[in-house]
N, CA, C and O atoms as CSV, one atom per row, in Angstrom:
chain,resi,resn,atom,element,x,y,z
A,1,UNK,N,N,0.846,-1.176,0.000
A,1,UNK,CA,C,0.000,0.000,0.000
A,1,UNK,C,C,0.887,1.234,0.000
A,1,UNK,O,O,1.772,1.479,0.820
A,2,UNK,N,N,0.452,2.117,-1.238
A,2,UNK,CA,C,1.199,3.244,-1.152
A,2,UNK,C,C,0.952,4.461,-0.035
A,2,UNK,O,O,-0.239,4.521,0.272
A,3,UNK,N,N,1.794,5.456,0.653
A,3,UNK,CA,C,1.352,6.334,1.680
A,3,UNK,C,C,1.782,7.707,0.774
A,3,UNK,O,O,2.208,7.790,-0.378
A,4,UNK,N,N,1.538,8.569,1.617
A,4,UNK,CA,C,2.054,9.815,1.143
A,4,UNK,C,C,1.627,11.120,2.528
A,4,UNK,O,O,0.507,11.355,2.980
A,5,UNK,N,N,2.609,11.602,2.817
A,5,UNK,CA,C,2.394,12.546,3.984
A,5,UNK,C,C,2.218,13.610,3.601
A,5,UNK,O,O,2.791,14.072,2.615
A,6,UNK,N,N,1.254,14.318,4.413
A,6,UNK,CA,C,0.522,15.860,3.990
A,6,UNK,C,C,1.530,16.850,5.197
A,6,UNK,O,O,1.931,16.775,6.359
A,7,UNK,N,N,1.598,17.975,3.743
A,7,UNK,CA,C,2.779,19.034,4.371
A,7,UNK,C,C,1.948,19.880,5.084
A,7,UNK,O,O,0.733,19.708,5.187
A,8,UNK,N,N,2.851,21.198,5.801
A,8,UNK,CA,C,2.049,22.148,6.278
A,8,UNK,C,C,1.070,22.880,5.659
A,8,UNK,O,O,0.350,23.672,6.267
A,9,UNK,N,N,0.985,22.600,4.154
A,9,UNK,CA,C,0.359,23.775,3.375
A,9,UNK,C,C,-0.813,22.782,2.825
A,9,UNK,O,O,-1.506,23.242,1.918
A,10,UNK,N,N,-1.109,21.433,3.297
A,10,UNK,CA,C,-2.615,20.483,3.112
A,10,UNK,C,C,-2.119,19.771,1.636
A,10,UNK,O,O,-2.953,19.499,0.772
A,11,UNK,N,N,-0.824,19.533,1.474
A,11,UNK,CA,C,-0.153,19.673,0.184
A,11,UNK,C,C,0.197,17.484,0.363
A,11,UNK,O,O,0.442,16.900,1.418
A,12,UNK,N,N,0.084,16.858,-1.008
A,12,UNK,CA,C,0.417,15.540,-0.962
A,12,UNK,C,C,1.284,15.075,-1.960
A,12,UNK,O,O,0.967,15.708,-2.967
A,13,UNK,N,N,2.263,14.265,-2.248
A,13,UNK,CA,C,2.571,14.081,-3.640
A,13,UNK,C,C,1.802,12.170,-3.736
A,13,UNK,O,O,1.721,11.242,-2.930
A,14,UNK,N,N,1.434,12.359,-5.023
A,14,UNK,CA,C,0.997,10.844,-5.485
A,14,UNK,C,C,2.118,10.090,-5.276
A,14,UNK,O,O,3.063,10.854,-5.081
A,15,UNK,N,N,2.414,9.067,-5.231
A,15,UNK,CA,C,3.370,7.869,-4.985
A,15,UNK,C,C,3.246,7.563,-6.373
A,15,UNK,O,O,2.244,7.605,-7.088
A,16,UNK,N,N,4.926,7.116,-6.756
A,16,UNK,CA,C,5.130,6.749,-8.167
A,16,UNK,C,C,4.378,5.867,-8.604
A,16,UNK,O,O,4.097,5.847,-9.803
A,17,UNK,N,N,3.785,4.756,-7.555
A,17,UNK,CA,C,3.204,3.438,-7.820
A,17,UNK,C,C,2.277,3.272,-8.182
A,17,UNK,O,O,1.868,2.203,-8.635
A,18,UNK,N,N,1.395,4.771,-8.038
A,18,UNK,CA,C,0.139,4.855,-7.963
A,18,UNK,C,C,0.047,5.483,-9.505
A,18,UNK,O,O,-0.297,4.751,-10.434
A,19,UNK,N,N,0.461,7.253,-9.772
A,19,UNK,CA,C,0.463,7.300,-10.743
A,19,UNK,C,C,0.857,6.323,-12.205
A,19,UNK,O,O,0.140,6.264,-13.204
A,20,UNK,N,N,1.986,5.707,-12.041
A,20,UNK,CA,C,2.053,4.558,-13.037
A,20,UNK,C,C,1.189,3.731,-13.350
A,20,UNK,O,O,1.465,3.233,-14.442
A,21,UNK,N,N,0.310,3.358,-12.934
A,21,UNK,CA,C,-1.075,2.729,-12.155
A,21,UNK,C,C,-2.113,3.138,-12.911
A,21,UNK,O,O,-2.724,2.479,-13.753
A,22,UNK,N,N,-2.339,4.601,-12.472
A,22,UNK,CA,C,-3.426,5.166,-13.405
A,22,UNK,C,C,-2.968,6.236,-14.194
A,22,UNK,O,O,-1.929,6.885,-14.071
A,23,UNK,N,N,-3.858,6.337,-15.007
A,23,UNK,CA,C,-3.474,7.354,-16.880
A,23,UNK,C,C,-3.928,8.650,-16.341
A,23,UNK,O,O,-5.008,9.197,-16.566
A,24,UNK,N,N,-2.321,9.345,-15.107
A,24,UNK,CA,C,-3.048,10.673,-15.243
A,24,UNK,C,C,-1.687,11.665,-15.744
A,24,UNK,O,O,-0.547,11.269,-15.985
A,25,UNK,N,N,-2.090,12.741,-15.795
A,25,UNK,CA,C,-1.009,13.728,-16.750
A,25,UNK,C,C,-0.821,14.900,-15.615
A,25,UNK,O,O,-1.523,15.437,-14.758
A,26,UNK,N,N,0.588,14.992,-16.121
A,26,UNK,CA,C,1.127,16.900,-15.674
A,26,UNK,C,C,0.286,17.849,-15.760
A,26,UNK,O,O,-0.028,18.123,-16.919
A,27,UNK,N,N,-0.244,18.514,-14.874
A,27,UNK,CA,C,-1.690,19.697,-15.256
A,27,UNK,C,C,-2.832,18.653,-14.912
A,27,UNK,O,O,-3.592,19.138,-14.073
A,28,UNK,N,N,-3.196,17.360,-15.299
A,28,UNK,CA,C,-4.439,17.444,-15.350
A,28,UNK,C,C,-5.277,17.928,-13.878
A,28,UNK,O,O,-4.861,18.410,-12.825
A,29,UNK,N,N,-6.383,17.625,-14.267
A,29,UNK,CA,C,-7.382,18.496,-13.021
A,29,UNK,C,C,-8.021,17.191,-12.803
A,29,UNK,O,O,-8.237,16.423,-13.741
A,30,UNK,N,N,-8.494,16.778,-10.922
A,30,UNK,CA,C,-9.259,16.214,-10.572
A,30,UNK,C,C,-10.138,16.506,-9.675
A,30,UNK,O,O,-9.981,17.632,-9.203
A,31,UNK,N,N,-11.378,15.659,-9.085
A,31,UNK,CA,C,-12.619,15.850,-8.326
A,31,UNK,C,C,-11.989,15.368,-7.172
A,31,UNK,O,O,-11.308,14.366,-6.953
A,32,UNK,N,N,-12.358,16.280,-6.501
A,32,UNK,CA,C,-11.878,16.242,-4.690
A,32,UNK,C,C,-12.831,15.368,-4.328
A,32,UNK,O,O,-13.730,15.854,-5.014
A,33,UNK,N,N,-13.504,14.159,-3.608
A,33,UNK,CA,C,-14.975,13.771,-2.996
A,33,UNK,C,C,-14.428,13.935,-1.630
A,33,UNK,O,O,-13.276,14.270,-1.355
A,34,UNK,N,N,-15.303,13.683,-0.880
A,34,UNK,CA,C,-15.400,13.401,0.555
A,34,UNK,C,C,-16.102,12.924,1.054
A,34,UNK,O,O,-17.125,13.603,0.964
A,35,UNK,N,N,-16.307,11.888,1.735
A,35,UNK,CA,C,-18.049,11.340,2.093
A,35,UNK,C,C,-17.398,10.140,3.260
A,35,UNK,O,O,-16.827,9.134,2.838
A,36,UNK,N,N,-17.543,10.359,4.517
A,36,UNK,CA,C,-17.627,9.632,5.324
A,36,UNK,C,C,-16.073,9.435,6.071
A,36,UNK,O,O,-15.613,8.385,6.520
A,37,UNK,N,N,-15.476,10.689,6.053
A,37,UNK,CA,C,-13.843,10.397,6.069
A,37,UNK,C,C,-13.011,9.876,5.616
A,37,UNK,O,O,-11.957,9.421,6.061
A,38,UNK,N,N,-13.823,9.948,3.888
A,38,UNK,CA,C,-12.977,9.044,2.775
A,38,UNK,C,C,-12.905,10.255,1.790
A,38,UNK,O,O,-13.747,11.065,1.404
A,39,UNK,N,N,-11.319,10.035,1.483
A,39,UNK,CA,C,-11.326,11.401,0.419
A,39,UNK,C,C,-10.836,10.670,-0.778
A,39,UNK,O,O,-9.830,9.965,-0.709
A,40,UNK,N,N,-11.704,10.854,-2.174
A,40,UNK,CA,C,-11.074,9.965,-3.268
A,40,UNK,C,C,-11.022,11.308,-4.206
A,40,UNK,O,O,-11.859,12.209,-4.239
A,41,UNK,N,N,-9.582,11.172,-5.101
A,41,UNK,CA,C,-9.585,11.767,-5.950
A,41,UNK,C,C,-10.208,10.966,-7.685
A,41,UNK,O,O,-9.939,9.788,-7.920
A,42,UNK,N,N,-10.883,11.686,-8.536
A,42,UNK,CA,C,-10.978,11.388,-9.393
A,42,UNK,C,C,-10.495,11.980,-10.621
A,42,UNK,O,O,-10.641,13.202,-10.613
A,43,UNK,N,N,-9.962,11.513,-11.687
A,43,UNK,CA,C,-9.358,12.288,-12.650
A,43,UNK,C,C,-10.587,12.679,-13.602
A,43,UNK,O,O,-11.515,11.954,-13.960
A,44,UNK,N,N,-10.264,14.433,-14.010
A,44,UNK,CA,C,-11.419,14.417,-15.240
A,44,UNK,C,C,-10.740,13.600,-16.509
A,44,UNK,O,O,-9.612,13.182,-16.771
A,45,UNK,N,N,-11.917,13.601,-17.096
A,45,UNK,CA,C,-11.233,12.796,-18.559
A,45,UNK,C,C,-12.192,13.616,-19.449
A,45,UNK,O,O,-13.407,13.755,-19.315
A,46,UNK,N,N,-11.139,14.271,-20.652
A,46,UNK,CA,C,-11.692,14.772,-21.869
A,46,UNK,C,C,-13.100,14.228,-22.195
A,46,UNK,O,O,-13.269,13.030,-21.963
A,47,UNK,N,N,-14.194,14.972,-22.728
A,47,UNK,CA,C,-15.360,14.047,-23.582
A,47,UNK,C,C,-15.547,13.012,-24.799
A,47,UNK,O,O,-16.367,12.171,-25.165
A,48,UNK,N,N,-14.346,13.544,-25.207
A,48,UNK,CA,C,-13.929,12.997,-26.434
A,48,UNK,C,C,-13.121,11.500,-25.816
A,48,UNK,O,O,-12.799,10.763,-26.748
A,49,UNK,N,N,-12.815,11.041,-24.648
A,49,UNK,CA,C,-12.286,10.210,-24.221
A,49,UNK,C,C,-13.359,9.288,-24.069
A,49,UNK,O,O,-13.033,8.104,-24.166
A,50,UNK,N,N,-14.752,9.579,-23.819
A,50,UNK,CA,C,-15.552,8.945,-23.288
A,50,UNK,C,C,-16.699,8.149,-24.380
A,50,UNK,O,O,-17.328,7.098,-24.260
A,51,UNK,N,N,-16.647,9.021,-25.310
A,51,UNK,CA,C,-17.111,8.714,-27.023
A,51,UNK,C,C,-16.872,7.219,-27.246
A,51,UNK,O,O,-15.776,6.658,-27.274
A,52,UNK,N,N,-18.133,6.645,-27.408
A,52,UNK,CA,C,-18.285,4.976,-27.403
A,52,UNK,C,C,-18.038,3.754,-26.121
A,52,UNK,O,O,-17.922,2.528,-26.114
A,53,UNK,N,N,-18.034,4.748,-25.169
A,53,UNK,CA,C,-18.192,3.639,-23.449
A,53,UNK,C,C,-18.953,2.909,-23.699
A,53,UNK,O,O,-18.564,1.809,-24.091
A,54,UNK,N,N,-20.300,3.156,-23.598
A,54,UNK,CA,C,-21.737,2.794,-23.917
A,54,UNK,C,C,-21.877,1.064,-24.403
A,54,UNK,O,O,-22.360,0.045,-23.911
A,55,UNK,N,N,-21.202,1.410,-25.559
A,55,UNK,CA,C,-21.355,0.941,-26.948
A,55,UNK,C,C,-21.272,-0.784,-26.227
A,55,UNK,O,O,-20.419,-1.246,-25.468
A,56,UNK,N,N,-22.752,-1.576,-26.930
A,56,UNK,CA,C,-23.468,-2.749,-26.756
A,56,UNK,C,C,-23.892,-3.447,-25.359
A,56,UNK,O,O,-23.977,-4.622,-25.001
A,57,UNK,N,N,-24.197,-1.796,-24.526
A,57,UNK,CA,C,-24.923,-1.738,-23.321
A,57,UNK,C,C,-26.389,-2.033,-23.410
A,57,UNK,O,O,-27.157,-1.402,-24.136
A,58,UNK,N,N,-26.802,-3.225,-22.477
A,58,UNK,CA,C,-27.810,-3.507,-22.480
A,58,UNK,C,C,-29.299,-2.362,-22.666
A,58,UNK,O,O,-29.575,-1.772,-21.621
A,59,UNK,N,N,-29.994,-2.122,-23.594
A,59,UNK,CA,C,-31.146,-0.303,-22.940
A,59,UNK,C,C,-32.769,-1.275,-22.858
A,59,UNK,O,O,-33.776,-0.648,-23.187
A,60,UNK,N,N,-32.882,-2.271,-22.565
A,60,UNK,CA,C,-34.180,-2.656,-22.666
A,60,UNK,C,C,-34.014,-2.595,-21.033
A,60,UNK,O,O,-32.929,-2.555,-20.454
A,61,UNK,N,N,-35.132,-2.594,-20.489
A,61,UNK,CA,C,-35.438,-3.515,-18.803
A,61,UNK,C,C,-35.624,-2.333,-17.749
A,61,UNK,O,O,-36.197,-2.446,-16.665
A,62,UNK,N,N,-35.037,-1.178,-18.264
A,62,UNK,CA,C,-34.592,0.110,-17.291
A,62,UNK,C,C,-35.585,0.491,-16.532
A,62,UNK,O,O,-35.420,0.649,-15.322
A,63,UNK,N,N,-36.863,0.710,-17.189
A,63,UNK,CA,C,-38.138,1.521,-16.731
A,63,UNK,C,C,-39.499,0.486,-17.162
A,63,UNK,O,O,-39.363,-0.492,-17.898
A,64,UNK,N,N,-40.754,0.890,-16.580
A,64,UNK,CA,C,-41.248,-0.095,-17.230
A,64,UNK,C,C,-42.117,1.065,-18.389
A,64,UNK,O,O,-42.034,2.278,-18.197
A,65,UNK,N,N,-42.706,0.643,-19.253
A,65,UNK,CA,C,-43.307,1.290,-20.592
A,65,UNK,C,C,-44.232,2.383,-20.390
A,65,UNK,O,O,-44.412,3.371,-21.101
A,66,UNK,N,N,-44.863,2.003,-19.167
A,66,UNK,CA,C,-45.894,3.069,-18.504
A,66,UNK,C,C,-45.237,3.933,-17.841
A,66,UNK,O,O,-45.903,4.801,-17.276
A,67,UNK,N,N,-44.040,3.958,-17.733
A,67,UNK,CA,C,-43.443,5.544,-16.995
A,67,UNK,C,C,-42.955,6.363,-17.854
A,67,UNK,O,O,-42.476,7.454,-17.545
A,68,UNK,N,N,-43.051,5.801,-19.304
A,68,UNK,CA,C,-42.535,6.922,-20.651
A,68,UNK,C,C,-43.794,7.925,-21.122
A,68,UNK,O,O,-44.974,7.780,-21.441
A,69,UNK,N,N,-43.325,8.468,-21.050
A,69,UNK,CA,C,-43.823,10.226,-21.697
A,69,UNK,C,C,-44.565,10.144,-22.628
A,69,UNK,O,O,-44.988,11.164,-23.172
């Protein structure tokens, strides 16, 4: 398990192990969460990164027919 100690200024560095780990970049920007004394960072990812996730996701079953508009 990687650690990393927080400076006087609330300041952390990622552990090499971690970044190598996950696809993040110099500059990029992430989502602070907090929820329950758990702090997770999340990386944004371009939109154009996200273009075809979806793709041969189940769309039948979701709702039933009588709750459509």
């Amino acid at each position: 398990m990687a650690t990393a100690t927080i400076s006087s200024k609330y300041q952390f560095v990622i552990p090499k192990q971690i970044w190598q780990e996950v696809p993040i970049r110099i500059g990029q920007t992430v989502q602070v969460l907090a929820k329950g004394g758990i702090i997770t960072l999340v990386p944004d990812r371009p939109l154009a990164e996200l273009r075809g996730f979806l793709r041969g996701m189940k769309t039948e079953g979701f709702r039933e027919k009588v709750d459509r508009v």
